[in-house]
N, C-alpha and C positions, 0 to 999 in steps of 0.2 A: 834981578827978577827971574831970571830965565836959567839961574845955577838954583833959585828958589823951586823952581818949580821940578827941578831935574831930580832936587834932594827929595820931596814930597812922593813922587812918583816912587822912586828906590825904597823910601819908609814902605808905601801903600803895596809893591809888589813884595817886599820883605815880609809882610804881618799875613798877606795872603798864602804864601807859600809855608809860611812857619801855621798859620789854621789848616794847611789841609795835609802838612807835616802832623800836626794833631789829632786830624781825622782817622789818617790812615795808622797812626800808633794804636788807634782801639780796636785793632782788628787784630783778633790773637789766634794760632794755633790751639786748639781748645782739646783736641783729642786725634790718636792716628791708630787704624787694626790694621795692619800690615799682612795676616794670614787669615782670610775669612774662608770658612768652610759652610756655615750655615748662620750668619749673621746677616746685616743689611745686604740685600739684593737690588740692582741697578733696575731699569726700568724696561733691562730686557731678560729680566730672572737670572742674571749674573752677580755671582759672590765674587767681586772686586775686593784689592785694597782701596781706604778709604780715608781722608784726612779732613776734618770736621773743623771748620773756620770761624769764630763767634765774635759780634761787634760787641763788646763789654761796654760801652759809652749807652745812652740814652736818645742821643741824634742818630741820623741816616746817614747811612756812608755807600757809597758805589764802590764796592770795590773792581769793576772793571780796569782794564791797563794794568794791572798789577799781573805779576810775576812767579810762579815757586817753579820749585825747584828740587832734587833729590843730588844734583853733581856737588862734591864737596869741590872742584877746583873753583868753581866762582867765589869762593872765599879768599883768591889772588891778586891780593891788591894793584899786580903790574897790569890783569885786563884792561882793556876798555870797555866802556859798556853796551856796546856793540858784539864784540866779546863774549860778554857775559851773560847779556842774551841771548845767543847764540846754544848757549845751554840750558835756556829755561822755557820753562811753554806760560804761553800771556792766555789769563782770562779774559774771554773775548770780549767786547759789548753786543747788546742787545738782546738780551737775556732779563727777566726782569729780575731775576733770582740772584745777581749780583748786586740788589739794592737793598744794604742790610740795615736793618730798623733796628731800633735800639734794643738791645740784647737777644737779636736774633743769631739763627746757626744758619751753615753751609757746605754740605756736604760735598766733598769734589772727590769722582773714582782717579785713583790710577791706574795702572797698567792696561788702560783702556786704549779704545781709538777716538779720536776727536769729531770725526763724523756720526758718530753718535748720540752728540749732543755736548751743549756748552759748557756741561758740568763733567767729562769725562777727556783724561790726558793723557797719552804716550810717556808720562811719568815713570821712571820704573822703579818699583817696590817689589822684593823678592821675599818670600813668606818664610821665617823662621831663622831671618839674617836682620843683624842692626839695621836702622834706616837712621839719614842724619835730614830733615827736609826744613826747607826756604823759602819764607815770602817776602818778596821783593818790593818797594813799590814800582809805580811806571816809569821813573829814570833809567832803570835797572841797575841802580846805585847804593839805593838807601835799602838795609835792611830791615823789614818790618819786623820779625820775629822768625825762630830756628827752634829745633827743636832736635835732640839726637836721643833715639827711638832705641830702648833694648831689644834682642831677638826676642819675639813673642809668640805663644804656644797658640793654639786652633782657637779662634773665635776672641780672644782676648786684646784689651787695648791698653795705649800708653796715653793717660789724662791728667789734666787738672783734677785736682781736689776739689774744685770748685768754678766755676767761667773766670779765666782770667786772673787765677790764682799763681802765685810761680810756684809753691807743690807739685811734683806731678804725681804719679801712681802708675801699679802696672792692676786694671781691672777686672774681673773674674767675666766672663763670658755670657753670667747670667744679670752683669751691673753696668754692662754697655750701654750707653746712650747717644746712639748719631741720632743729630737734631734737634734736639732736649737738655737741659741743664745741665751740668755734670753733677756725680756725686756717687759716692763708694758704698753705702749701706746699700741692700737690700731691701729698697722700700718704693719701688715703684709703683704707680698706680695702674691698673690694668690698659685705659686709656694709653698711659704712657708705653707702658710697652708695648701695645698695639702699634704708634705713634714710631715709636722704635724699630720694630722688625720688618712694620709695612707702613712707611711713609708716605708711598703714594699710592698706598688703597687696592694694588694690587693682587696680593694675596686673601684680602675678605672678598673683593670682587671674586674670583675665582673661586673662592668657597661656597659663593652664596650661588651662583650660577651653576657649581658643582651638584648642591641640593636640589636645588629646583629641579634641574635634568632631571635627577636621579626620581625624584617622586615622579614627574610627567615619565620616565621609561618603567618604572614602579608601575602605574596606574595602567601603561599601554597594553604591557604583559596581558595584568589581571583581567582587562575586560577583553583583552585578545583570546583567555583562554574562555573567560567568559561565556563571551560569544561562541567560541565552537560546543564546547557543551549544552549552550541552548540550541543550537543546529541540530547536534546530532539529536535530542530529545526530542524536539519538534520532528525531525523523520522516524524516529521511533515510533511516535505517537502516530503517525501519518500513516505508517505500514500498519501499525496493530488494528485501525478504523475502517483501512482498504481490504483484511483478511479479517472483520467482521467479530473481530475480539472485543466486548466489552468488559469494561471493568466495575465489579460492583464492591460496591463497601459496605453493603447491608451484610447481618450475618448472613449464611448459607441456609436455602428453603431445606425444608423437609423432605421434598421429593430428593433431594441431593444426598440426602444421608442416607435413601433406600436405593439408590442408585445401583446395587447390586443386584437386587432382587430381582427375578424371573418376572417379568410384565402377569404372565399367566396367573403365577402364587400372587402376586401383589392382591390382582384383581378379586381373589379370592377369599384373603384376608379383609379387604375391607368388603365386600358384601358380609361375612359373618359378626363384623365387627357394629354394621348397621342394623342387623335383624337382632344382635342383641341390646342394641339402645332402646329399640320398638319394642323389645319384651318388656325393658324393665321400664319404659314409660308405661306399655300396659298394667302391670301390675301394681303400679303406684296410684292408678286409676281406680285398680277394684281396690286396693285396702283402705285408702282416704277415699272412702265415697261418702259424699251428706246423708244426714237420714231424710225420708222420703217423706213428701209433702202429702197434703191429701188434695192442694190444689184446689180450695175450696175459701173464699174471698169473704170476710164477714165484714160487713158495711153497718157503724152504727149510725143512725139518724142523729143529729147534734141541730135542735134550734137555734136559730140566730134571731129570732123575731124581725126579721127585716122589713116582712109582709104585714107588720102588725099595724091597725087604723091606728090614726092618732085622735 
């Protein structure tokens, strides 16, 4: 009974280890840019190299306690594994970004510092030279997947054909995908390449905060200058009212157009200009005169019989 139960146990820890031996096989090297100049940036505006990790399965996988790696000697089967970690940096836990759902991505920088955050490693990637890189799982025995990386030109990466494909490809700069599907045409969607260059929102945040300034320092200017110009008007206006200057917008009087004139000649002119209105009204009098009444009332008598008896 008790060699029965010994056997059971050995099955039950055997089928465990070979499912999570399973687990961690779906977790593939999916894509690596080893020279970034103006590609995915880190979450402190830094162009890192970068190595892009995809679970190809449909379940969830941790891949915390796992292992990579860029040293080609831990392919020395005399190490120990002790050894062997020794040259590799462990993804940390507690991070939630190492819980990978079924066909999701993970971006991890190299040649970073590790206090920066749990997705950044002392890894090194040297830009424009082969890279051979390694994921381990948590024994630091079993290899999950490798991948040896050609020298690659500015912005460009070494990928699947596809998530999970053995294909790889070397991809043009403008068909990059950290954190997104793979795939080598030219056909991404705007989404997507947003999704792509700015992963975490950085870059549109900063855009959009760019604008807004810009119109709120737009607007400060205009009514800054605004303002002085109705200043100075308003004391314009203030001095022209205090030195007794009005402004008219009627046409200009008449006396303004003889404003030249000698006061004495003026006065002069118009006396002769009135004594001949007075003639010519008088003689409009004698030539239309009525003819002459005799002034003499003829009343006829008209009965009405009003007084008449009845």
């Amino acid at each position: 009974m008790r060699k029965l139960g010994i056997l059971l146990c050995g099955m039950l820890l055997t089928g465990t280890s070979t499912m999570f031996a399973q687990g961690a096989k779906n977790i593939k090297i999916n894509e690596v840019l080893t020279n970034n100049t103006a590609s995915l940036q880190d979450e402190f505006g830094q162009h890192l190299p970068w190595v892009e990790l995809v679970n190809t399965s449909f379940s969830t996988y941790n891949i915390r306690g796992m292992y990579i790696t860029t040293d080609r000697d831990v392919l020395n089967s005399s190490l120990s594994a002790p050894q062997r970690i020794a040259k590799m940096q462990v993804i940390p836990n507690g991070d939630e970004r190492t819980v990978l759902s079924g066909r999701d991505h993970l971006i991890l920088f190299l040649n970073s510092n590790p206090a920066k955050g749990a997705m950044h490693y002392a890894t090194k990637a040297e830009a424009g030279q082969p890279l051979w890189f390694a994921l381990y799982d948590g024994n630091g025995i079993d290899l999950i997947d490798s991948v040896s990386v050609p020298a690659l030109a500015e912005d460009k990466s070494y990928a699947r054909i596809k998530d999970g494909e053995l294909k790889w490809d070397i991809k043009p700069a403008e068909a990059v995908t950290p954190g997104i599907g793979n795939y080598i045409e030219i056909n991404e969607t705007k989404i997507a390449r947003l999704k792509r260059d700015d992963p975490h929102g950085f870059g549109i945040t900063v855009l959009s905060m760019g604008i807004v300034f810009s119109c709120l320092a737009l607007l400060f200017v205009f009514f800054s200058i605004l303002g002085k110009i109705m200043v100075r008007k308003e004391k314009a206006d203030r001095a022209s009212r205090e030195a007794g200057w009005v402004k008219v917008k009627s046409r200009m009087p008449i006396e303004a157009k003889d404003s030249k004139i000698p006061p004495s000649k003026k006065k002069e002119e118009d006396i002769d200009v009135y004594m001949a209105v007075i003639a010519m009204a008088l003689k409009e009098y004698q030539d239309n005169l009525h003819d002459e009444e005799s002034g003499i009332i003829t009343i006829r008598p008209r009965h009405t019989m009003w007084n008449n008896e009845l």
